[in-house]
N, C-alpha and C positions, 0 to 999 in steps of 0.2 A: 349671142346677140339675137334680137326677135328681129325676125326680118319679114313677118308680114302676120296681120290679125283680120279673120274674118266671124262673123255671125254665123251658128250654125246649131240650128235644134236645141234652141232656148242659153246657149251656154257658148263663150267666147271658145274660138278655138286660133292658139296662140302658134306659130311657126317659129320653130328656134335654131340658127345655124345653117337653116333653108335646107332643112329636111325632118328635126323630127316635130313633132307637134304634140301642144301641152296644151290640155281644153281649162277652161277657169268656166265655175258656175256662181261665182259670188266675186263682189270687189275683192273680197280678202282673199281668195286665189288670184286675182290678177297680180295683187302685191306683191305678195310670193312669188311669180312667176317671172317679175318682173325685178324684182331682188334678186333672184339665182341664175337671171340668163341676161340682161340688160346691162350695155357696153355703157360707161358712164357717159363718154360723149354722144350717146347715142339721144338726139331729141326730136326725129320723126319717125314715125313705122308705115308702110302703105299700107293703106287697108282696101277691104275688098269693097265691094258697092254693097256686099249683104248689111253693112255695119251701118248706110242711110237706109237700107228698106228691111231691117231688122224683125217687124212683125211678119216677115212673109219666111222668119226665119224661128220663131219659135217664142220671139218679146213679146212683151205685151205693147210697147206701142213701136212706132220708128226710129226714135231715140233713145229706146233703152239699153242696146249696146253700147252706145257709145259714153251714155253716162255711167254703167258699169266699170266701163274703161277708164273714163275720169275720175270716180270716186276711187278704182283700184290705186292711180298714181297717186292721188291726194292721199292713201293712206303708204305711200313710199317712205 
């Protein structure tokens, strides 16, 4: 199960089972990531504060983690 997603040096970095971590640099790694470790009932993750101030973490703007993140589900 992901049990927690933070912004980190341009590329999502994903927490699985709350310890090991699987970084995603494209929506189509988050898919993936989120295909092989994501409990079906599972439909919130915390996420970190880096994921609204995302440019101070390697994005190009504030919100492009987080649409990384969305585009990855829409491609589930």
């Amino acid at each position: 199960m992901i049990t927690f997603i933070a912004a980190n040096n341009g590329r999502l970095e994903m927490t699985v089972d709350g310890h090991r971590v699987l970084f995603a640099d494209t929506p189509e790694d988050v898919a993936d990531i989120i295909r092989a470790n994501a409990d079906p009932g599972q439909d919130d993750v915390p996420m970190s504060s880096t994921m609204d101030f995302a440019s101070e973490e390697g994005f190009a703007t504030d919100h492009a983690a987080r649409e990384m993140f969305e585009v990855g589900i829409a491609l589930v």
